[in-house]
VEXDREN-2710 file (C-alpha; in Angstrom, 1 decimal):
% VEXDREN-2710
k/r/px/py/pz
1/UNK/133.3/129.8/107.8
2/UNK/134.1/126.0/107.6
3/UNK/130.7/124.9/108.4
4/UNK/129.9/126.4/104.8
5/UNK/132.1/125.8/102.2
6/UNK/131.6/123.7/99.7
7/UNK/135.1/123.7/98.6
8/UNK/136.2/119.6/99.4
9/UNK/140.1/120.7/99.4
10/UNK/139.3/123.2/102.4
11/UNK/137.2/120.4/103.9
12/UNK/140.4/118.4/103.6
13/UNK/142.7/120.2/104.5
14/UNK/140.8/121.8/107.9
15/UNK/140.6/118.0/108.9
16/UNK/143.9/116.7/108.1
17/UNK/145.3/119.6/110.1
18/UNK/143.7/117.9/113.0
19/UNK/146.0/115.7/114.6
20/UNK/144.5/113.6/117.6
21/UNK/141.8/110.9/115.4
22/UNK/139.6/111.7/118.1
23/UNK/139.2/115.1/117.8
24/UNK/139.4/114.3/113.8
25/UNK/136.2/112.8/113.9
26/UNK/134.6/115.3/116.2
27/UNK/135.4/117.8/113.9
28/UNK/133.8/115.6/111.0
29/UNK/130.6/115.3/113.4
30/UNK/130.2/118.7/113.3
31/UNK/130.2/119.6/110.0
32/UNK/128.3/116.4/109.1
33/UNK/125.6/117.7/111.5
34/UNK/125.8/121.1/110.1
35/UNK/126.4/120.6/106.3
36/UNK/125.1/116.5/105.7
37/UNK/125.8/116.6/102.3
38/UNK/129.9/116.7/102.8
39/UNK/131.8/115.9/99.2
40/UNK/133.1/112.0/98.9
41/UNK/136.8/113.5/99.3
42/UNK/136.5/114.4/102.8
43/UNK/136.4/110.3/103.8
44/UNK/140.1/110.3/102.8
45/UNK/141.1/112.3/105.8
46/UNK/139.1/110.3/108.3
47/UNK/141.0/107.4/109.9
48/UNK/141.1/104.3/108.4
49/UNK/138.7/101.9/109.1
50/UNK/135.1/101.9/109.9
51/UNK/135.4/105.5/109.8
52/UNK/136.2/105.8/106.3
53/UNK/133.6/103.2/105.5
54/UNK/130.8/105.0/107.2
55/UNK/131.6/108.3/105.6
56/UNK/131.2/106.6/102.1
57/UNK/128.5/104.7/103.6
58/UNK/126.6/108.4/104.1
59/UNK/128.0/110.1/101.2
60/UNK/125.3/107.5/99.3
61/UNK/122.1/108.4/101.6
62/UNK/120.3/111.3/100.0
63/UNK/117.7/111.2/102.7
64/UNK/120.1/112.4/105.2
65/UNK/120.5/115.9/103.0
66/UNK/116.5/116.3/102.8
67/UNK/115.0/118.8/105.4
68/UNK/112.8/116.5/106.9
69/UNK/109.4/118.3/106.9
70/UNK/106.5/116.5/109.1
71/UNK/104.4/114.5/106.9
72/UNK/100.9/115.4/106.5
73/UNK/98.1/113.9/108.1
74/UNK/96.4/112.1/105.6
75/UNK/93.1/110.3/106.3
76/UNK/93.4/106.5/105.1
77/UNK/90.7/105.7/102.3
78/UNK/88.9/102.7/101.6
79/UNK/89.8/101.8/98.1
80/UNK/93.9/102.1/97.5
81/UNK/96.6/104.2/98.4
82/UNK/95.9/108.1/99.6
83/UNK/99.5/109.4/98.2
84/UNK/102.6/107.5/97.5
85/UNK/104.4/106.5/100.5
86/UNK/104.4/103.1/102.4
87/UNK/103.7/103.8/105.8
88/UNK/102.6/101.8/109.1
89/UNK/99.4/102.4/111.0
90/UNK/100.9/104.3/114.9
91/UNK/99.4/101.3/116.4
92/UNK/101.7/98.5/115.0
93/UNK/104.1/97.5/118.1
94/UNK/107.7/98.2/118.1
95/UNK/109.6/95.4/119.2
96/UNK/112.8/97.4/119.0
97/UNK/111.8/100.2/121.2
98/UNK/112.7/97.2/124.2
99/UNK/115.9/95.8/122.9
100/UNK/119.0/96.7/124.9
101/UNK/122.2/98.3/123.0
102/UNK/125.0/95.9/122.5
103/UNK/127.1/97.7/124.4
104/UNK/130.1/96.9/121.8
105/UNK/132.0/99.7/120.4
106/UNK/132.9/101.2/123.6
107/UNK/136.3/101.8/123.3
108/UNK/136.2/102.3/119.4
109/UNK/137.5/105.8/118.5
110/UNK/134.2/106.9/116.5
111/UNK/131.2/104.5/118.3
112/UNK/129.2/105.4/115.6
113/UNK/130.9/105.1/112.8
114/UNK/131.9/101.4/114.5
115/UNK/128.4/100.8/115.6
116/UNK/126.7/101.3/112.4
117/UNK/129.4/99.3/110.2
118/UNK/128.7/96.5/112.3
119/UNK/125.1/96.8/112.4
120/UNK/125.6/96.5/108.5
121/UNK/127.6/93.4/109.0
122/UNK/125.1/91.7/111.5
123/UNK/122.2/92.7/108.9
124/UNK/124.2/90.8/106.0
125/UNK/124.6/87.7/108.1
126/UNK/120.8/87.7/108.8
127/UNK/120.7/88.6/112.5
128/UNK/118.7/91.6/112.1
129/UNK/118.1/91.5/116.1
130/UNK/121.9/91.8/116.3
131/UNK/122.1/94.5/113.8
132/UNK/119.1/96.6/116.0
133/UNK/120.9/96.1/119.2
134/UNK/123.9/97.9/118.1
135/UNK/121.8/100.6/116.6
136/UNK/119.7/101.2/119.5
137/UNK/123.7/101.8/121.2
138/UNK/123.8/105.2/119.1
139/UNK/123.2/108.2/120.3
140/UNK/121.1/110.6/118.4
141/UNK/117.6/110.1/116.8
142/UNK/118.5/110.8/113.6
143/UNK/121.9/108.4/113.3
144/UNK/120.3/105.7/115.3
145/UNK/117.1/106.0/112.8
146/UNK/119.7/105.5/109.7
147/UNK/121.2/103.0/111.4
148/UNK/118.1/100.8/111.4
149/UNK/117.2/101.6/108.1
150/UNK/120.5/101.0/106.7
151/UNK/120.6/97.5/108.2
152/UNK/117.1/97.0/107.2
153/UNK/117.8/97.6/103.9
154/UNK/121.2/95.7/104.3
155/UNK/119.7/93.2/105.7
156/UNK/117.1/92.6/102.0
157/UNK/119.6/93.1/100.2
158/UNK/122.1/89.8/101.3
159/UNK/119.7/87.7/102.5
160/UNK/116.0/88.4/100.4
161/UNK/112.2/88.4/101.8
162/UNK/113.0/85.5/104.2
163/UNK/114.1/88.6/106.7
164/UNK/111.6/90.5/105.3
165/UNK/109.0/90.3/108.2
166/UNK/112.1/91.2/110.7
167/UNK/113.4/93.9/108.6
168/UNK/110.1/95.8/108.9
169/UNK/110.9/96.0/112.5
170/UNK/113.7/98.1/111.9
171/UNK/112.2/100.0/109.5
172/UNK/108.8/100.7/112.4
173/UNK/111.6/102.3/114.3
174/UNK/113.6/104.4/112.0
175/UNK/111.7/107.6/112.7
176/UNK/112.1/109.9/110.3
177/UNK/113.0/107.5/107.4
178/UNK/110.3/105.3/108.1
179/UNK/108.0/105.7/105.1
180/UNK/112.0/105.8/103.0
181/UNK/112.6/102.4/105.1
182/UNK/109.3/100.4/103.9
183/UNK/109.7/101.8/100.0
184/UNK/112.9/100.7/100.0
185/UNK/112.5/97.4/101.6
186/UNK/109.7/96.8/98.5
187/UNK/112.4/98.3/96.1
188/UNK/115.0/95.5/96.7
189/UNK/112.9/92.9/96.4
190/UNK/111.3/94.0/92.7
191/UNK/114.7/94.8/91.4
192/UNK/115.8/90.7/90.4
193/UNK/112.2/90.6/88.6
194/UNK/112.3/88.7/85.6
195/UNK/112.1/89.8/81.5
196/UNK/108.3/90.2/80.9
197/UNK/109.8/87.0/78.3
198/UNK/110.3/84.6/80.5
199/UNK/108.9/81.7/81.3
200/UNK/106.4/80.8/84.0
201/UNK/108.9/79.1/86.2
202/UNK/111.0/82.5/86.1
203/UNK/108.3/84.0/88.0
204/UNK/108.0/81.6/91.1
205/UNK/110.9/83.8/93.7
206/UNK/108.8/87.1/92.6
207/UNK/105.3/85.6/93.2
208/UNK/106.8/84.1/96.5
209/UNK/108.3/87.6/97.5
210/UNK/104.6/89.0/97.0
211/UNK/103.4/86.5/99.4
212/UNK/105.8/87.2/102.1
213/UNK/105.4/91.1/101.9
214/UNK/101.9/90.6/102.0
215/UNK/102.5/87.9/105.1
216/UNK/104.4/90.0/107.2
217/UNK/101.7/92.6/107.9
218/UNK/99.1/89.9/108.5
219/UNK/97.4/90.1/112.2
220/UNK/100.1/93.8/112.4
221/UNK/98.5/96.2/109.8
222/UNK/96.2/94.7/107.1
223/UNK/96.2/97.5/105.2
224/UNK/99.9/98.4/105.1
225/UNK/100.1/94.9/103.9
226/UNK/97.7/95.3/100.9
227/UNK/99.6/98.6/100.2
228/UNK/102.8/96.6/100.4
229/UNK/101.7/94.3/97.9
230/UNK/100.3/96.8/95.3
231/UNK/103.8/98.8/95.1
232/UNK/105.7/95.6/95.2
233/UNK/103.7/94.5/91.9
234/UNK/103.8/98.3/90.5
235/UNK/107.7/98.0/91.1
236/UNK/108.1/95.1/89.9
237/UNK/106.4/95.2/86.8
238/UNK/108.1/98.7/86.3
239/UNK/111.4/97.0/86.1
240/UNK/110.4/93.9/84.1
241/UNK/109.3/96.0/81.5
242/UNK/112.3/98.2/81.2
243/UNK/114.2/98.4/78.0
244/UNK/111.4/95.0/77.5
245/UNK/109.0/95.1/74.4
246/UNK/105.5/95.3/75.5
247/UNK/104.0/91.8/75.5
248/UNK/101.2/90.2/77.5
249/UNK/103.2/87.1/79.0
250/UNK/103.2/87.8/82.5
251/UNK/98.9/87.9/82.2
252/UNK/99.3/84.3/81.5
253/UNK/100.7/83.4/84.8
254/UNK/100.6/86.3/87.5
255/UNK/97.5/86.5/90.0
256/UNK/95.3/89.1/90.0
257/UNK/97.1/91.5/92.3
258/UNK/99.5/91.8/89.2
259/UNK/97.3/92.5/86.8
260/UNK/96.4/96.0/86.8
261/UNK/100.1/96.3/86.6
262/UNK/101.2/94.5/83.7
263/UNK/98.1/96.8/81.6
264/UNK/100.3/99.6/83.2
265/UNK/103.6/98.5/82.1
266/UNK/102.8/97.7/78.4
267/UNK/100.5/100.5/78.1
268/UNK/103.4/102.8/79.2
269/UNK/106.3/100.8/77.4
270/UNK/104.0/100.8/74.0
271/UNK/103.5/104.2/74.4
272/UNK/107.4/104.7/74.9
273/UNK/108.3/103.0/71.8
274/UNK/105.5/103.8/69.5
275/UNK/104.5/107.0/67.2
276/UNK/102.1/109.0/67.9
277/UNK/98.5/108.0/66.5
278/UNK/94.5/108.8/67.2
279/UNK/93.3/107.7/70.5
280/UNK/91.3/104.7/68.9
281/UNK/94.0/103.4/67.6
282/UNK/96.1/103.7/70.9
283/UNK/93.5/101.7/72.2
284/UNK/93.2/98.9/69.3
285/UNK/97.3/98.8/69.9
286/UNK/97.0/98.4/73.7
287/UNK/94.5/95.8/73.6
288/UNK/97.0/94.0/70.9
289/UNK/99.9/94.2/72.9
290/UNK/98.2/92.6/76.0
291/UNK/97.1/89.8/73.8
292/UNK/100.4/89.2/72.0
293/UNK/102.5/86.3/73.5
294/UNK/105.8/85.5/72.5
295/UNK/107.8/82.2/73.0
296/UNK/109.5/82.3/76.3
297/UNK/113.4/83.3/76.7
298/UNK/115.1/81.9/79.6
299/UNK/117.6/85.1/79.6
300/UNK/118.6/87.1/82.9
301/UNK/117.4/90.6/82.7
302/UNK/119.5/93.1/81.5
303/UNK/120.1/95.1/84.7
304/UNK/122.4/97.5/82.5
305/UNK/119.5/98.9/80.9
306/UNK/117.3/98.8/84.4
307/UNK/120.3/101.4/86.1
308/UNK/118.4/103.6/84.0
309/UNK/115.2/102.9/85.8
310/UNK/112.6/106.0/85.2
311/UNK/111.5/107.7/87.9
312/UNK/107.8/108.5/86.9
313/UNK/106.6/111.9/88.4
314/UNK/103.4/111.7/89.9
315/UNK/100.1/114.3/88.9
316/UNK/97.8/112.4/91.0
317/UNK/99.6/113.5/94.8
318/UNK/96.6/114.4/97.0
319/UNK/92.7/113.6/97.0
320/UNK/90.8/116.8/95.5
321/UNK/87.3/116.6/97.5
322/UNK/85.0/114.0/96.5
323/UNK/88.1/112.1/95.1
324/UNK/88.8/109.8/98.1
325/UNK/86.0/107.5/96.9
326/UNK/87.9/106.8/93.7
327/UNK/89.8/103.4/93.8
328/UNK/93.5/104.0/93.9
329/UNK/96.8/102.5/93.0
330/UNK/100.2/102.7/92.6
331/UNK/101.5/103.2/89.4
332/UNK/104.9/102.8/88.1
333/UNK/106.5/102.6/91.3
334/UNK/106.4/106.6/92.1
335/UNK/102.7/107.4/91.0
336/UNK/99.5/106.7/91.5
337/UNK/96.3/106.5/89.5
338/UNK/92.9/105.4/88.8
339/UNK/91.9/101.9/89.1
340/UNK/89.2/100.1/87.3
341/UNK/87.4/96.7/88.2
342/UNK/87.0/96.2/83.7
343/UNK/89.9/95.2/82.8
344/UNK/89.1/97.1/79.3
345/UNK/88.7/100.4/81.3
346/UNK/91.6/100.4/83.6
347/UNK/94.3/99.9/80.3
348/UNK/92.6/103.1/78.9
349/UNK/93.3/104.5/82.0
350/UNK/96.9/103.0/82.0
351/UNK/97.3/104.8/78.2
352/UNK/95.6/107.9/79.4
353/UNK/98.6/108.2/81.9
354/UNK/101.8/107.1/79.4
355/UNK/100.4/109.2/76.9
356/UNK/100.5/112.4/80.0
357/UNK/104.2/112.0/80.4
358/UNK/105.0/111.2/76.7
359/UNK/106.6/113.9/74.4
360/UNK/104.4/115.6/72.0
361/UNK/101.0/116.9/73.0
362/UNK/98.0/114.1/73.3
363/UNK/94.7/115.6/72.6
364/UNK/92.7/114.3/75.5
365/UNK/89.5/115.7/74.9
366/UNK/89.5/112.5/72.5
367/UNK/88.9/110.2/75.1
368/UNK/86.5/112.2/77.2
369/UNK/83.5/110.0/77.4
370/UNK/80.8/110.6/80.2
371/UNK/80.1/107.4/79.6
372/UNK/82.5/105.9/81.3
373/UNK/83.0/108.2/84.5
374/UNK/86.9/106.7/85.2
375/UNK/88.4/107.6/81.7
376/UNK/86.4/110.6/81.2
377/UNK/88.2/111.9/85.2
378/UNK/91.2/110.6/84.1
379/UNK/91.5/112.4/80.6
380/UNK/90.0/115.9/82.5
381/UNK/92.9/115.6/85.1
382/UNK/96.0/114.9/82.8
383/UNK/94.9/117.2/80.7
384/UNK/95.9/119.8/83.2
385/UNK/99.3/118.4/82.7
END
């Protein structure tokens, strides 16, 4: 019966009762295993320490509350992404299959709970080979797995894409959560990206973080590399753009890899703001909003507004057949969409997909054009939507 209640005052209450810490945290072990997603309160009745910590620590991973499903085989294709998720070829080596556990903690009174916190710790400091020694220690798949992606992420977070390269070490071994690992490794990075506003200079740490993701994968997996890139620059964008005004600055100084991104930002962020209107003038207003630069602002983003982030559902999840020779990309961090080599054609595409997941009902069989095979796919799929 305690296995299943949601009811955090019985949760309490049943542990509390518990006297021995040992057995306290046994106890919590269990019903973590059987019921993940335990209520905040129950931390409270844990010992103090890195037993408490850890339980908050889990309360925030909603990974650990997904049934994990095996993912499906999906063949790689030539010209993008083939769904969503960042994942590594089977091939690329895993150092941290051969590192030896720490062997600290062995006297703690919850090893995991003390092996995890100061995994955490070692990731912070930058010794990521630290941090995967004393998750390798835990026993359990599943907890040694969040472990590594924990520190991975950790590990980002305090110290930025200079541990990138060893962070995606960790993340190579955190079956299950690997594909969760490499997204949010690019997600950390993309979040500091600067206003679409300002100036050149503001730019340099994102265009450098580009260059490492893209670095790390070189001689491992070339293509998770370019894949890396591409939802670094989607993300990034995203996030620049937030609560922004949709203006062409970054154009002016990004490289090419970024490009098909800022069409998708100020398409979607025009769209956002704007009225609705015939699809030739959508078009006329895009192609003005890419053009329009305004005077640099050396301001910090507002990351108030970006805590608001959209998640952007995706209607493009799996290759239909005869689809998989369509060039892919990510867009908007969670999606993916058509990609055209005209610049002109892929920000109709870009408007095509705002205007899909914008309130009020776009009549897409005003853009159908066989003339242009991309748009005229893209406005017969969304329509669908």
């Amino acid at each position: 019966m305690l296995q299943h209640t949601d009811e955090p005052d019985v949760l309490v209450q049943a542990l509390r009762e518990v006297e021995q810490p040992e057995e306290r945290i046994a106890l919590f072990k269990r019903l973590l295993d059987a019921q993940p997603n335990l209520p905040l309160q129950i931390c409270a009745a844990l010992p103090a320490g890195d037993a408490q910590t850890y339980c908050r620590h889990l309360n925030r991973r909603p990974h650990l509350h997904e049934r994990q499903r095996p993912r499906p085989v999906i063949a790689p294709r030539r010209k993008g992404p083939a769904d969503t998720e960042l994942d590594n070829a089977s091939s690329v080596d895993n150092p941290i299959s051969r590192l030896l556990p720490s062997g600290d903690c062995a006297d703690a009174t919850d090893a995991r709970a003390c092996l995890s916190m100061a995994a955490r710790r070692a990731a912070e400091a930058g010794d990521l080979l630290a941090a995967a020694r004393h998750c390798v220690g835990i026993s359990g798949e599943k907890w040694s797995a969040e472990c590594l992606f924990s520190s991975a992420e950790a590990g980002v977070e305090a110290n930025g894409s200079r541990v990138y390269r060893l962070a995606t070490d960790l993340c190579v071994a955190s079956a299950p959560f690997r594909q969760h690992c490499h997204s949010h490794l690019v997600s950390v990075l993309a979040r500091d990206t600067p206003a679409p506003t300002a100036p050149p200079g503001a730019w340099a740490e994102t265009r450098e973080d580009a260059d490492l993701i893209g670095a790390a994968w070189a001689g491992r997996d070339r293509r998770m590399g370019q894949l890396a890139v591409d939802r670094f620059w989607s993300e990034a964008l995203h996030q620049s753009y937030t609560g922004a005004q949709p203006v062409g600055n970054p154009a002016a100084h990004l490289p090419e890899a970024a490009q098909r991104h800022v069409r998708a930002a100020v398409a979607w962020r025009l769209v956002e703001t704007g009225p609705a209107r015939p699809w030739s003038a959508w078009q006329d207003d895009a192609r003005a909003a890419l053009a329009h630069h305004v005077a640099p602002v050396a301001v910090a983003p507002d990351l108030s507004v970006r805590a608001d982030f959209p998640h952007i559902q995706d209607y493009w999840g799996r290759d239909d057949i005869g689809e998989d020779s369509i060039a892919a990309t990510f867009y908007l961090t969670t999606a993916r969409r058509a990609l055209s080599a005209d610049p002109d054609e892929d920000l109709q595409i870009c408007l095509l997909e705002a205007l899909a997941r914008a309130e009020g009902d776009f009549i897409f069989q005003a853009a159908l054009d066989p003339s242009r095979p991309l748009i005229d796919w893209t406005a017969r799929r969304l329509e669908r939507f």
